[in-house]
VEXVO-299936 format. One record per residue (C-alpha): x, y, z; chain; residue number from 1. Coordinates in steps of 0.25 Angstrom, whole numbers, plus 2048, in hexadecimal, padded with zeros to 3 digits. Layout:
N
px=X py=Y pz=Z chain=A resi=NUM .
...
REM end
This chain:
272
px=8F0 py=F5F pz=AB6 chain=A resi=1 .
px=8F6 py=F55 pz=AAD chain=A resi=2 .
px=8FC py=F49 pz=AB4 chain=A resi=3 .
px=908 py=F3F pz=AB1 chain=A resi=4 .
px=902 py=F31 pz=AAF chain=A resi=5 .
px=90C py=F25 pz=AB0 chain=A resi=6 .
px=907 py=F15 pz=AB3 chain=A resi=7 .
px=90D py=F09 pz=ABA chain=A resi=8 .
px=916 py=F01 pz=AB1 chain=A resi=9 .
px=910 py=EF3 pz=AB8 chain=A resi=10 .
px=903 py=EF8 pz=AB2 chain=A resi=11 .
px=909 py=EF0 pz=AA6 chain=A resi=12 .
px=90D py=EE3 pz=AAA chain=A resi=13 .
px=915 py=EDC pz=AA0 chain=A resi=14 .
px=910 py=EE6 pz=A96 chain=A resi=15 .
px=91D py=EEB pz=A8D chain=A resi=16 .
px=923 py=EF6 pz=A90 chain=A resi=17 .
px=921 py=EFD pz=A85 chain=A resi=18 .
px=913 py=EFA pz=A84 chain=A resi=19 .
px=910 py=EFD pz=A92 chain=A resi=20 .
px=917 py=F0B pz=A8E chain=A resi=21 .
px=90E py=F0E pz=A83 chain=A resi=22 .
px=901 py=F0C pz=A89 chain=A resi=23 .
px=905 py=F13 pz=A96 chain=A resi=24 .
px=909 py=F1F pz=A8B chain=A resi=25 .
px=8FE py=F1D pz=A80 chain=A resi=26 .
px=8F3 py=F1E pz=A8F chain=A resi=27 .
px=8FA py=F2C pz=A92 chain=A resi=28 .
px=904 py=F27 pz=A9E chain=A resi=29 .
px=911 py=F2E pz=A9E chain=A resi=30 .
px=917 py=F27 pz=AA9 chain=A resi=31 .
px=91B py=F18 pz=AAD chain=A resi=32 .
px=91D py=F16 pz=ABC chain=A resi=33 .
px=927 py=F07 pz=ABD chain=A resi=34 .
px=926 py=EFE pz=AC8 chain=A resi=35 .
px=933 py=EF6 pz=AC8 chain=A resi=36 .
px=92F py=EE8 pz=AC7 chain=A resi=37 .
px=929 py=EEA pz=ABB chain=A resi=38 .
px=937 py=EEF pz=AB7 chain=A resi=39 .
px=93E py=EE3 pz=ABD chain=A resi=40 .
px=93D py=EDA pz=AC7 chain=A resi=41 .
px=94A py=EDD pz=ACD chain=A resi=42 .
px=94C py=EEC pz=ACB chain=A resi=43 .
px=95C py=EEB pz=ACD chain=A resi=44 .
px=95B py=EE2 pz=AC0 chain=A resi=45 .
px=953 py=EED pz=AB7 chain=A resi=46 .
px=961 py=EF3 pz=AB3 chain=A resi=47 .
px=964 py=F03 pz=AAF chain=A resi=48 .
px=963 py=EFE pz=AA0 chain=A resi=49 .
px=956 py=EF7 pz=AA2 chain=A resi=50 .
px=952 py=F04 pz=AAA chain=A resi=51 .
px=956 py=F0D pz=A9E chain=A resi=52 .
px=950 py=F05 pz=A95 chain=A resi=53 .
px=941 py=F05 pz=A9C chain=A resi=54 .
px=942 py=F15 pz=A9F chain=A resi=55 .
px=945 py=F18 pz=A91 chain=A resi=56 .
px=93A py=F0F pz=A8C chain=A resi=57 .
px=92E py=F14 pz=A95 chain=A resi=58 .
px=935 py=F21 pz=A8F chain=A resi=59 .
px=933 py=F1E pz=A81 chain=A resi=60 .
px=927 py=F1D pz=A84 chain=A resi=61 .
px=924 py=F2A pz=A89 chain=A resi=62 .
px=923 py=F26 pz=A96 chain=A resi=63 .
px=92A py=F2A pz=AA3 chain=A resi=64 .
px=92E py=F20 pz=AAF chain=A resi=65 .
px=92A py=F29 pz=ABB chain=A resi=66 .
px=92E py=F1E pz=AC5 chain=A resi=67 .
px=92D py=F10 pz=ACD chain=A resi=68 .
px=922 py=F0A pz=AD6 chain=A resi=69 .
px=920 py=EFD pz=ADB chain=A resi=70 .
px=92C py=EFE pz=AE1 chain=A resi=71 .
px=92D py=EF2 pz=AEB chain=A resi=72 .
px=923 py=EEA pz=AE4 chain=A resi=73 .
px=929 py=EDD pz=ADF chain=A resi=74 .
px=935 py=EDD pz=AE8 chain=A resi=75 .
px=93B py=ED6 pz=AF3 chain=A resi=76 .
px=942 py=EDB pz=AFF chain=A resi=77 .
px=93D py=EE9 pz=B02 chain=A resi=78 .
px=934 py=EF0 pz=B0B chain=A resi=79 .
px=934 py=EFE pz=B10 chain=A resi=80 .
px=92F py=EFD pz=B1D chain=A resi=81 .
px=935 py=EF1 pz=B23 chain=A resi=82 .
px=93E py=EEF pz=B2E chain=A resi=83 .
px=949 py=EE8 pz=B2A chain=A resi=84 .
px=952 py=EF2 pz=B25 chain=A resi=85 .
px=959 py=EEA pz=B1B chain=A resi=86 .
px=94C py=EE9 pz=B13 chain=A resi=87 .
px=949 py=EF8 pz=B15 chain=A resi=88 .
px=957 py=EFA pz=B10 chain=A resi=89 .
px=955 py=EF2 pz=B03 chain=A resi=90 .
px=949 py=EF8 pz=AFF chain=A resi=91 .
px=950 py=F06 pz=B01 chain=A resi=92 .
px=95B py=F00 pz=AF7 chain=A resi=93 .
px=951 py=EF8 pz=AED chain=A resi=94 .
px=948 py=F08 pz=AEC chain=A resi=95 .
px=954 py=F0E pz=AEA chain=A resi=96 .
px=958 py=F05 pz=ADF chain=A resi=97 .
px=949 py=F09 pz=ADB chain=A resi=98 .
px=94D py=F18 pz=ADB chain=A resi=99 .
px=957 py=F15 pz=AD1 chain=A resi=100 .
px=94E py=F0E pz=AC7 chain=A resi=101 .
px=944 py=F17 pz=AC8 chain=A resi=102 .
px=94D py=F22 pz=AC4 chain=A resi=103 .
px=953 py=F19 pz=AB9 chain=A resi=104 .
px=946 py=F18 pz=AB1 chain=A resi=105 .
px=945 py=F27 pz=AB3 chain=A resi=106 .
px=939 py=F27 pz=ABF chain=A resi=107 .
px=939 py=F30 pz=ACA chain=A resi=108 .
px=932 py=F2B pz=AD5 chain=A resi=109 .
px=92E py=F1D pz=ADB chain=A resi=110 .
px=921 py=F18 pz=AE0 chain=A resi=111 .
px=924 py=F11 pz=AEF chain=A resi=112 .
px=916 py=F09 pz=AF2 chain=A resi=113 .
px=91A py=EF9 pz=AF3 chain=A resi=114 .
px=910 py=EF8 pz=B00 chain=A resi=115 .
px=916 py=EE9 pz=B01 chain=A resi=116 .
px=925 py=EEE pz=B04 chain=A resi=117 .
px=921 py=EF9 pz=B0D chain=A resi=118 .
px=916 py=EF3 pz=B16 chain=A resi=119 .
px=919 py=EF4 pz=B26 chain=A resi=120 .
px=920 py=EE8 pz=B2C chain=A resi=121 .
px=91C py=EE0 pz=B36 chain=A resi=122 .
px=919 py=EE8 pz=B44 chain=A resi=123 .
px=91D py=EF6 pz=B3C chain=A resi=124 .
px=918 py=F03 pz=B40 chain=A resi=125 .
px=914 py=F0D pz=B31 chain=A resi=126 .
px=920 py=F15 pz=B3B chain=A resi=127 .
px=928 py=F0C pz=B38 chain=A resi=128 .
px=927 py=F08 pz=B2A chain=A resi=129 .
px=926 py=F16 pz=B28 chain=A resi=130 .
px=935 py=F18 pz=B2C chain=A resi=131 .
px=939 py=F0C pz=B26 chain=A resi=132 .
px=933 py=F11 pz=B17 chain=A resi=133 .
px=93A py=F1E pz=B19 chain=A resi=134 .
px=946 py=F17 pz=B1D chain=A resi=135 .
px=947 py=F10 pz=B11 chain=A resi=136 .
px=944 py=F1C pz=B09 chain=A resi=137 .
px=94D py=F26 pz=B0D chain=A resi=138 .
px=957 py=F1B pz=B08 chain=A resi=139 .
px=952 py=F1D pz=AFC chain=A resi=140 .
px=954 py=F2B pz=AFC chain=A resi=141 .
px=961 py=F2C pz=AF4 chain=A resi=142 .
px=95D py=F24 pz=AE8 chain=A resi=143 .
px=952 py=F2C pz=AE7 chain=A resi=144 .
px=959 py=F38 pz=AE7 chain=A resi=145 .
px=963 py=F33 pz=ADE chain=A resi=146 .
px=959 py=F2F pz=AD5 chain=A resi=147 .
px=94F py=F39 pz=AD6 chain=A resi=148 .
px=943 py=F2F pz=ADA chain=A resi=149 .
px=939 py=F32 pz=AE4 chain=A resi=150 .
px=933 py=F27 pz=AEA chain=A resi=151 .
px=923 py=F2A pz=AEC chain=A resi=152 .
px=91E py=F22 pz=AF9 chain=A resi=153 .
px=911 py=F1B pz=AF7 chain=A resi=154 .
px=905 py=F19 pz=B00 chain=A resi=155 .
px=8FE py=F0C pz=AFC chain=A resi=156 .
px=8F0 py=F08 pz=B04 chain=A resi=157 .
px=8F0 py=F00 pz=B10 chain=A resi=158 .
px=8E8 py=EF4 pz=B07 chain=A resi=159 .
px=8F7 py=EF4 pz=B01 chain=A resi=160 .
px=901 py=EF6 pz=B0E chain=A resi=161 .
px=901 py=EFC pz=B1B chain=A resi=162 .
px=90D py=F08 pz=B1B chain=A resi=163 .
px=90B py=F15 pz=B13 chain=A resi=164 .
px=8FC py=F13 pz=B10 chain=A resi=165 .
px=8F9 py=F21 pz=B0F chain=A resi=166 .
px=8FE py=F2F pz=B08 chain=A resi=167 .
px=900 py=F35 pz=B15 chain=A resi=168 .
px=90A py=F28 pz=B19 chain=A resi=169 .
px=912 py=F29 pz=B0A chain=A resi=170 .
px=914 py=F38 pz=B0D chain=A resi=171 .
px=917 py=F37 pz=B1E chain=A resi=172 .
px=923 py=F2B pz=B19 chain=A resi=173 .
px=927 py=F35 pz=B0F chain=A resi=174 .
px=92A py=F40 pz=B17 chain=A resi=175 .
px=931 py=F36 pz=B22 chain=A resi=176 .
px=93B py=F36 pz=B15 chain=A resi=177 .
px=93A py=F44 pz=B11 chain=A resi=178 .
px=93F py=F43 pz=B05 chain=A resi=179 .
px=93A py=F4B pz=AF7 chain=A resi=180 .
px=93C py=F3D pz=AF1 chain=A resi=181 .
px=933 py=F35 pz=AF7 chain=A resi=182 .
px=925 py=F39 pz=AF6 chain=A resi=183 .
px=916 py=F33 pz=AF5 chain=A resi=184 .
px=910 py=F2C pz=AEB chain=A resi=185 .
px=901 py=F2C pz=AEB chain=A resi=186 .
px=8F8 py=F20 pz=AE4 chain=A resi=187 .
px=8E8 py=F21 pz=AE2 chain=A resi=188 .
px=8E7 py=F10 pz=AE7 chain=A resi=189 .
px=8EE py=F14 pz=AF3 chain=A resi=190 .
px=8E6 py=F21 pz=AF7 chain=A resi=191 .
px=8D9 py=F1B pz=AF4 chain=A resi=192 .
px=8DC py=F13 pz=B03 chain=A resi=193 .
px=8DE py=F22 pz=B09 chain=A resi=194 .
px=8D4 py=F27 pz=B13 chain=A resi=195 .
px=8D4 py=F34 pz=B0B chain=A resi=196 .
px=8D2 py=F37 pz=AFB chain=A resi=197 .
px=8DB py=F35 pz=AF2 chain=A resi=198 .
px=8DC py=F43 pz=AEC chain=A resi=199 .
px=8DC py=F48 pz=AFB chain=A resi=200 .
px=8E9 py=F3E pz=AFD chain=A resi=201 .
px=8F0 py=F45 pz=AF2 chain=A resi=202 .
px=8EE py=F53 pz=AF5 chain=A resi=203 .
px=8F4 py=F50 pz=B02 chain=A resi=204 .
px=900 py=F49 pz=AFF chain=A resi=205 .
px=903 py=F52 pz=AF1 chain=A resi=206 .
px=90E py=F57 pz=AF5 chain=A resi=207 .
px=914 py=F49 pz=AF8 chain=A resi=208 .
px=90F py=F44 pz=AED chain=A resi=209 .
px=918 py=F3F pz=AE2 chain=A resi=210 .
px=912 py=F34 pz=ADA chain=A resi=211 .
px=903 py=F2E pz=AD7 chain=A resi=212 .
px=8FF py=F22 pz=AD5 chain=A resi=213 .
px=8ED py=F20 pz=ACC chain=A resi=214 .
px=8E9 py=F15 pz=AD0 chain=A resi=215 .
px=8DC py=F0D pz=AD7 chain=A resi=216 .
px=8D8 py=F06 pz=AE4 chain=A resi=217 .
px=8D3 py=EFB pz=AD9 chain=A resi=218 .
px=8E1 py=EF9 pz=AD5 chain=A resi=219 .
px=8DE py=EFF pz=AC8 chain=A resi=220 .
px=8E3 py=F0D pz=AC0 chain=A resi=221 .
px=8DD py=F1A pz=AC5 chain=A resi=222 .
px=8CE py=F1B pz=AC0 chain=A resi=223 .
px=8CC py=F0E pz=ABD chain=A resi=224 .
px=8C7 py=F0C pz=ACE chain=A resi=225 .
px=8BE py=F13 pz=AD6 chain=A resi=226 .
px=8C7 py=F1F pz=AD8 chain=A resi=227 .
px=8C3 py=F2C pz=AD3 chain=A resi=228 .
px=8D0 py=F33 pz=ACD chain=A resi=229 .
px=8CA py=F43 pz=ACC chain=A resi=230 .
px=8CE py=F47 pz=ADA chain=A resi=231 .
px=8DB py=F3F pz=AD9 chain=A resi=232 .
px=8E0 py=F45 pz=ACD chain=A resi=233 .
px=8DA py=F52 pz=AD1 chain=A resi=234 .
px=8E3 py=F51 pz=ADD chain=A resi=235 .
px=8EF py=F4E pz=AD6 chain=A resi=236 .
px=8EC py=F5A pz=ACD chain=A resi=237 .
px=8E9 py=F64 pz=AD8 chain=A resi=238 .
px=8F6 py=F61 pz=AE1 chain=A resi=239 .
px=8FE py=F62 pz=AD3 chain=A resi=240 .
px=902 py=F55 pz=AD3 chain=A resi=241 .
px=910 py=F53 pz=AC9 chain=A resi=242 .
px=912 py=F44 pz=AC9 chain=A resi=243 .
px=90E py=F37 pz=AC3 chain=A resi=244 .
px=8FF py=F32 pz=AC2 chain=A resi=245 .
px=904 py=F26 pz=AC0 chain=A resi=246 .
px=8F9 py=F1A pz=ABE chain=A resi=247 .
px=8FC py=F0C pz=AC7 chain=A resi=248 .
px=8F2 py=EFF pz=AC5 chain=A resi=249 .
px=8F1 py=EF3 pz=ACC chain=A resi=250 .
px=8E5 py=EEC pz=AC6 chain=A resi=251 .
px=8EA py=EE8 pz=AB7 chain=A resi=252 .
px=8DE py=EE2 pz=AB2 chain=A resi=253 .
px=8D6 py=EED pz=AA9 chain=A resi=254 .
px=8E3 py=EED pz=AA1 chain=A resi=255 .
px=8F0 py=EF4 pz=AA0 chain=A resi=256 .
px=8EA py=EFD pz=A95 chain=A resi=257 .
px=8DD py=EFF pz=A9C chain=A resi=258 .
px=8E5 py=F02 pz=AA9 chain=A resi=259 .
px=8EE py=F0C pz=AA1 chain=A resi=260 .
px=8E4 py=F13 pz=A98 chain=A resi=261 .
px=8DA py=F15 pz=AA4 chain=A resi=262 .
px=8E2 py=F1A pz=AAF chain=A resi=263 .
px=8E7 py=F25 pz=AA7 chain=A resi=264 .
px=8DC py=F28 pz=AA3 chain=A resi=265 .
px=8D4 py=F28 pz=AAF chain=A resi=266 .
px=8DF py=F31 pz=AB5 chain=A resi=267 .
px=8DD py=F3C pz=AAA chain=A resi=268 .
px=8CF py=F3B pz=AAC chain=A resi=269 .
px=8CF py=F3D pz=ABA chain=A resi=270 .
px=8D5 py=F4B pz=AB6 chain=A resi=271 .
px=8CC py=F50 pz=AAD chain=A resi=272 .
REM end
């Protein structure tokens, strides 16, 4: 099965746009998944021109936006789980602001991690932080539905939070919402804390499924760890996975080129 590849524009730091483009393109990467502070640090101040003008150079490129992640990272003055309704009710506003950035630069879909504005408060039950969460996503509902953007719920480990710290948890909070757009996002970090194996994880939860993150418990890009990638693209093959394989690092210290030639290549090997 041939897969779509895209990469994490915060890969690239400070790197020029257009350079960071080119060797994301020259590597075999079609896709460039944004997160928003590399964009701005106030997101209401990247204005419709600066957003036209960013989409039509990663498509000059050759490359497609497929959407945002990151979403609450770098910000101030949202959380989803809280109980104080005002900050729930801001960060429904701030992700529906989101919605409409994402669709700007022509992405599809937005990756909800961000363990930090979503851990359970003081004294709070999962219950309740569950309820909370989907409170303030099913007020996000009519932005995505206006600009057809699905936000993909993901579970991070419990060495990074302590609400949605497994597959089964992303998919029971999306169905509190039952919603078509809002689905799960699955990443290979996080699974690697899971009590089952990784390809087992994505056969289960295929259907809920609707973006990927390659990546390794060693912070670094998919192969480059102790992770074996065979079973996982196997799995991803076998329940006739559609979406993005797309490549998120933490660990910048082989290089940006190493990081970007490698996991790509790594991924492909994995398949043959």
């Amino acid at each position: 099965m041939a897969f779509r590849y895209a990469i994490c524009n915060e890969t690239y730091g400070d790197m020029p746009l257009n350079e960071a483009l080119a060797l994301a393109k020259n590597a075999g990467y079609t896709g460039w998944e944004v997160a928003p502070f590399m964009l701005a640090e106030n997101i209401r101040e990247f204005s419709k021109s600066d957003r036209r003008s960013y989409r039509e150079q990663v498509s000059d490129a050759g490359m497609q936006i497929i959407g945002l992640h990151w979403l609450l990272a770098k910000t101030e003055g949202y959380h989803l789980t809280t109980r104080d309704a005002v900050t729930r009710g801001n960060t429904t506003a701030y992700l529906s602001e989101l919605a409409e950035l994402c669709a700007d630069l022509g992405g599809t879909l937005m990756v909800l991690g961000s363990p930090q504005q979503r851990n359970r408060t003081e004294g709070q039950s999962t219950e309740e932080a569950m309820e909370n969460a989907a409170e303030v996503l099913r007020g996000v509902l009519p932005a995505l539905h206006s600009h057809n953007v699905k936000i993909a719920l993901e579970p991070l480990g419990p060495s990074e939070g302590d609400f949605l710290n497994t597959a089964d948890e992303g998919v029971r909070l999306a169905e509190m919402i039952n919603d078509p757009h809002i689905g799960l996002h699955l990443d290979v970090k996080a699974m690697s804390s899971e009590a089952k194996p990784i390809d087992d994880v994505i056969r289960q939860h295929a259907d809920s499924m609707i973006h990927f993150h390659a990546n390794d418990p060693n912070l670094l890009g998919p192969g480059m760890g102790d992770v074996k990638f065979e079973p996982i693209m196997r799995a991803l093959s076998d329940v006739d996975y559609e979406g993005w394989v797309s490549v998120e690092v933490f660990d910048y210290s082989p290089g940006v080129e190493t990081i970007t030639r490698e996991s790509i290549q790594n991924l492909k090997h994995a398949i043959a």
